[in-house]
C-alpha positions, 0 to 999 in steps of 0.5 A, a space after each residue: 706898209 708890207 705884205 704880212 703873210 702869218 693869217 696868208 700862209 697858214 690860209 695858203 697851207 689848209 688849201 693846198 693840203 685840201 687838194 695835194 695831200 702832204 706834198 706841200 707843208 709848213 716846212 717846204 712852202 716859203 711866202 717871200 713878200 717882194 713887198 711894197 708900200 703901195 698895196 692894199 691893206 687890210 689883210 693882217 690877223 695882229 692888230 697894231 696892222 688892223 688899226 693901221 688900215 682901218 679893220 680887217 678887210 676879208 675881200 682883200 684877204 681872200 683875194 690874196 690867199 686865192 692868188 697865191 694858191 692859183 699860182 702854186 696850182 699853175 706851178 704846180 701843173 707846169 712842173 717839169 724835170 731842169 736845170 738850176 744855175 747859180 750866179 752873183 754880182 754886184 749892182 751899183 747906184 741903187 741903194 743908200 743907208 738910210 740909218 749910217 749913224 746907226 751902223 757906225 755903232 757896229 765895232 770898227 773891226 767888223 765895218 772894216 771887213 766890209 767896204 760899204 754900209 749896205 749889201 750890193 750883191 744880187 744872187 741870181 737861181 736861172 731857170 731852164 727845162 732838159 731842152 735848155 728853154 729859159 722857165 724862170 729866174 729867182 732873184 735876190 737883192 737888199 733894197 727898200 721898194 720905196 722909190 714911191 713915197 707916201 704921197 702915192 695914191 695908186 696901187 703900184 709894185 714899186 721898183 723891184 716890181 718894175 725889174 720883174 715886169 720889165 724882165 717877164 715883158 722881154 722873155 714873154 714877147 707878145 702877151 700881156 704883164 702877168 700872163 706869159 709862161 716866164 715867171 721873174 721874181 725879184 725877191 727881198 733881202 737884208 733891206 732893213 736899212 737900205 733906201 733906194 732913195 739914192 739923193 739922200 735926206 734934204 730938208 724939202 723946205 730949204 734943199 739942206 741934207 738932214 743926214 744927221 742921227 736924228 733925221 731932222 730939218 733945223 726948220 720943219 723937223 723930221 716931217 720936212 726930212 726926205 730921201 730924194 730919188 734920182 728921178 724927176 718923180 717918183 714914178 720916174 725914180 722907181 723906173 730909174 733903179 727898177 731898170 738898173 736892177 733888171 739890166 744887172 739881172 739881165 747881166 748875170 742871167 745871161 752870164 750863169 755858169 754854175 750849175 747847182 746840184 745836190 739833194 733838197 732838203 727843208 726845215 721850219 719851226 715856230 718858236 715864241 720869239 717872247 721868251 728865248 733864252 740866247 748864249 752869249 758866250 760859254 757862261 752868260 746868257 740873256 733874254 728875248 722880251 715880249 714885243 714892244 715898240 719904241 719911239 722911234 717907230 713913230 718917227 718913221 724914215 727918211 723914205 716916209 715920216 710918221 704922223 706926229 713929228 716925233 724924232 728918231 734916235 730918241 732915247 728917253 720917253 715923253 711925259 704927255 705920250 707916256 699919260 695918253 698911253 697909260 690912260 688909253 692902253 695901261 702902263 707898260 711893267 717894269 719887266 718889260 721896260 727893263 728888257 727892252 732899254 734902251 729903248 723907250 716904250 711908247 706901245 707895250 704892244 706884247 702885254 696887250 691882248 684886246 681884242 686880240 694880241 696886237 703883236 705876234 709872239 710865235 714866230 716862224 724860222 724856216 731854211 730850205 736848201 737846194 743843193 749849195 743854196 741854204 734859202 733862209 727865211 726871215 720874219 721880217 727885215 733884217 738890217 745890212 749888218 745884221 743879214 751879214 752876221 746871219 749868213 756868215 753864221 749859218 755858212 760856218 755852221 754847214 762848214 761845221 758839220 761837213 758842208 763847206 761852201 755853202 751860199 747863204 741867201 737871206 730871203 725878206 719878209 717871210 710867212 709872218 711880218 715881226 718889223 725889223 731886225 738890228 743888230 745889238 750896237 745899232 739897237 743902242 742908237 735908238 733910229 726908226 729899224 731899232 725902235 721896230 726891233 720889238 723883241 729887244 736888243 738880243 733879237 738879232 742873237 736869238 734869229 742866229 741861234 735859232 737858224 743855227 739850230 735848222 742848218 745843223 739839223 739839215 746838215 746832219 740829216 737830223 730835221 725829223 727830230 727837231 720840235 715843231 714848236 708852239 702852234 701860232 693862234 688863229 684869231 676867229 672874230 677880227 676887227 670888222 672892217 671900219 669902212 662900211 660896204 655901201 651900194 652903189 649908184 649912179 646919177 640920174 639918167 646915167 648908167 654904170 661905164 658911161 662916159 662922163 668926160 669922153 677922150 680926143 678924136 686925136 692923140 700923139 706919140 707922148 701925150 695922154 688919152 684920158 677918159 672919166 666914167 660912171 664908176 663903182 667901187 674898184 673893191 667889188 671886183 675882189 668878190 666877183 672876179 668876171 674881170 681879169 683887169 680893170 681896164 684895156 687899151 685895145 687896137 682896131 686891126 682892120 684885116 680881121 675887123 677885131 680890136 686886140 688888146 695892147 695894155 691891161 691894167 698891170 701895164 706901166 703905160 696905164 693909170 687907173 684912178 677912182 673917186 669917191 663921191 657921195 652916198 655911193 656915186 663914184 666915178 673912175 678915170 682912166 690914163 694911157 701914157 702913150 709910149 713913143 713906141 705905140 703903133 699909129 692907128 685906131 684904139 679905145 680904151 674899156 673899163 670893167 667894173 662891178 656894182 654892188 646892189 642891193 634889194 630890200 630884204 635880199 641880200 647884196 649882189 655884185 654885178 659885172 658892167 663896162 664901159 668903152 670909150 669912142 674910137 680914137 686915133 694915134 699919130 706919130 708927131 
């Protein structure tokens, strides 16, 4: 479930270069995904994600790629001379490890120098013009957005989309989520291991903790295992740690001192992450393997189990998987079983190529510094331990080559998505981040090597000479998509946006004004774009006769919800959650939709409709 950019980012690159020229490269243009598990899917050249969302969705895709370009643009065009101050700070109650038995394999001396399992600092970049007007904030903090589980239907920024919205929402007083000049980004960092789901596993069925190596429920196993947060529900616990994460931002915003200054400087390689040769100390070397995932990955977390009760901490294989496999994908070699024990293979994903490399082999490792700041950009998720070994490498390795105090910020996810990162030890325990570590136990040792290599390189001026690497595949012809388009339609006698089930005359402070429509399917809009929203909840203002809107559809307060019916109908029903801050007075709701048309022998048109509701009124109680 996350944001994998390798297809977004080189897309991202050829527009950009189209229109700026060498301004933006491979070396100085980083896509962090903040990620969360409740966003569309669909839009990953490599096909272990393609099947997993049902064929490449190229509307969703292209909407993406055009996003992040639109706002580098508007970046771009906003630019101006500042200042970029630096401040770091621990944040308490937000986070859990979701695999402590696996990080009690890291050796005793090592856990001793730390006096928790996760990483609690949040390093904050404070953004301000010559004038001291606030710009922007960059933040980053190791934990999971997976305060929504995966019962949840509804596209949602989980709980560090929630910091940056309550953060955007207090510096941009009186526009709309996503449309004020401030920008808040609350970027990921070493979450590998990190839950947010602070209550811990209890086995659902019987309210027992089921924190053992294996995840598992005496009654019910694994599936009946899940981290609880500290909310009523979900929605309720990704505000809980949502607003925690932002009030310690606030915090440390408000707090900032340090300037930060010195030159930029910007380093990226690609490197086939299948076969590096790693020096374990003077004499002895080992060996990176070609991609393969392990039982555990099927077995899921605490924070979302997987389909078929499969266990974590499984160290042997399983006859009937191990038949099934061989008979539908072939059998695994010996080379790479051998690389990758202990872990047992259930998905020799490296050695399968049809109809394309089912996992990435060519790897970006890419460092950008400002100043002080050594920005590394992982292609993935790097666990607690593994993060900590990381930076204390990268950190001693300016130190090396004259740059002492160095701040080492691991940013998540970046440029191409590769699972998880454990550390040796942690890979031995075989749990859901070590199965998913798919180039083997020496992975983490490897990264190291590799970010070494760049920090050197700025360090000592000499980036020009590093070698680009092996240029990653691009993948032409993708699995289509296995949803097919279908037009839509509405029912006798009815129109796109009529009311079905219309709202009350009257709500109060607390309740929920819900209406249904006549819908169409919501993934029209990503091809035509008239609409900027999907819905409004907008204000009578009597004293210029006008309705202003109060919510779109990034507000919190708003739910949009969409069913499928039959042979293209649909309808959409839309919520508003009335705060207790709402103004009394006068409102509707509208929807803006597309249908999708079609005439024989033409080709498909994508249409604009809305639909709006009666007026109604707001009460206090």
């Amino acid at each position: 479930g996350n944001s994998a950019k390798t297809f977004e980012w080189r897309n991202v690159l050829k527009r950009l270069q189209s229109k700026y020229g060498s301004l933006y490269r491979r070396d100085n243009v980083m896509l962090s995904g903040i990620h969360t598990h409740s966003g569309p899917g669909g839009y990953f050249q490599y096909t272990v994600f393609v099947i997993a969302s049902e064929g490449f969705s190229n509307r969703t895709f292209e909407y993406i790629v055009t996003g992040i370009v639109k706002s580098i643009e508007m970046a771009h065009q906003n630019m101006k001379p500042g200042k970029i101050f630096i401040n770091k700070g621990n944040v308490e109650g937000t986070q859990i490890n979701r695999s402590p038995s696996s990080y009690l394999w890291n050796p005793p001396s090592e856990r001793a120098r730390y006096s928790s399992n996760t990483d609690k600092e949040m390093v904050i970049l404070k953004m301000v013009d010559l004038n001291g007007v606030d710009l922007g904030l960059i933040s980053w903090f190791a934990i999971h957005p997976v305060s929504m589980n995966n019962t949840n239907h509804l596209v949602n920024s989980d709980n560090m989309g929630y910091a940056s919205y309550l953060f955007e929402q207090e510096k941009n007083k009186g526009y709309l989520p996503g449309q004020g000049p401030y920008v808040a980004a609350f970027a990921s960092s070493n979450l590998g291991d990190v839950s947010p789901n602070i209550l811990g596993p209890r086995c659902v069925n019987t309210g027992d903790s089921c924190d053992n190596a294996n995840s598992s429920c005496p009654i019910g196993g694994p599936s009946m295992c899940i981290a609880m947060g500290p909310g009523h529900d979900m929605l309720n616990s990704t505000q809980i740690i949502g607003e925690i994460i932002y009030q310690r931002a606030k915090e440390l915003y408000a707090s900032t001192s340090q300037e930060v200054t010195g030159p930029l400087a910007a380093a990226h390689q690609w490197v086939n992450m299948s076969n590096v040769t790693v020096w374990l100390n003077s004499t002895h070397t080992a060996k990176t393997c070609k991609p393969a995932l392990g039982y555990s990955f099927a077995a899921g977390t605490i924070d979302g189990f997987g389909s078929f009760n499969f266990t974590q901490g499984t160290t042997v294989g399983d006859p009937f998987w191990e038949i099934l496999r061989d008979q539908i994908l072939g059998k695994p070699s010996e080379e790479i079983k051998n690389c990758h024990k202990p872990k047992p293979i259930l998905i020799h994903t490296g050695e399968l190529t049809k109809p394309h490399p089912w996992h990435p082999e060519i790897v970006d490792v890419q460092m950008i510094t400002v100043g002080s700041v050594a920005i590394i950009a992982i292609p993935g998720e790097f666990t607690t331990m593994s993060g900590r070994r990381l930076r204390e490498a990268v950190q001693a390795e300016f130190a090396t080559y004259g740059m002492q105090n160095m701040t080492a910020v691991i940013s998540g996810l970046c440029n191409v998505y590769t699972h998880y990162i454990t550390t040796f030890e942690e890979y031995q325990a075989q749990r859901y981040e070590a199965a998913s570590t798919i180039y083997g136990p020496h992975t983490l040792s490897a990264y190291i090597q590799l970010f070494k290599a760049l920090a050197k390189a700025i360090a000592t001026d000499t980036v020009a000479n590093l070698s680009s690497g092996p240029e990653p595949p691009f993948f032409k012809q993708l699995i289509a998509s296995l949803i097919p388009n279908i037009v839509d339609r509405a029912p006798l006698g009815r129109n796109f946006g009529d009311v079905l089930q219309p709202v009350k005359s009257t709500y109060r402070m607390g309740e929920v004004a819900e209406v249904t429509f006549v819908g169409a399917n919501p993934k029209n809009s990503a091809e035509n774009q008239t609409h900027q929203t999907f819905l409004t909840v907008e204000k009578y203002e009597a004293t210029s006769a006008t309705w202003r809107i109060v919510h779109n559809d990034a507000s919190w307060e708003t739910r949009f919800y969409w069913h499928k019916g039959l042979l293209g109908h649909s309808n959409a029903t839309m919520q508003w959650h009335i705060p207790e801050s709402a103004q009394p007075g006068i409102y509707r709701m509208r929807y803006f939709g597309h249908i999708r048309k079609q005439e024989l022998l033409k080709p498909a048109v994508i249409l604009p409709f809305e639909g709006t509701t009666s007026a109604f009124e707001v009460v206090a109680h």
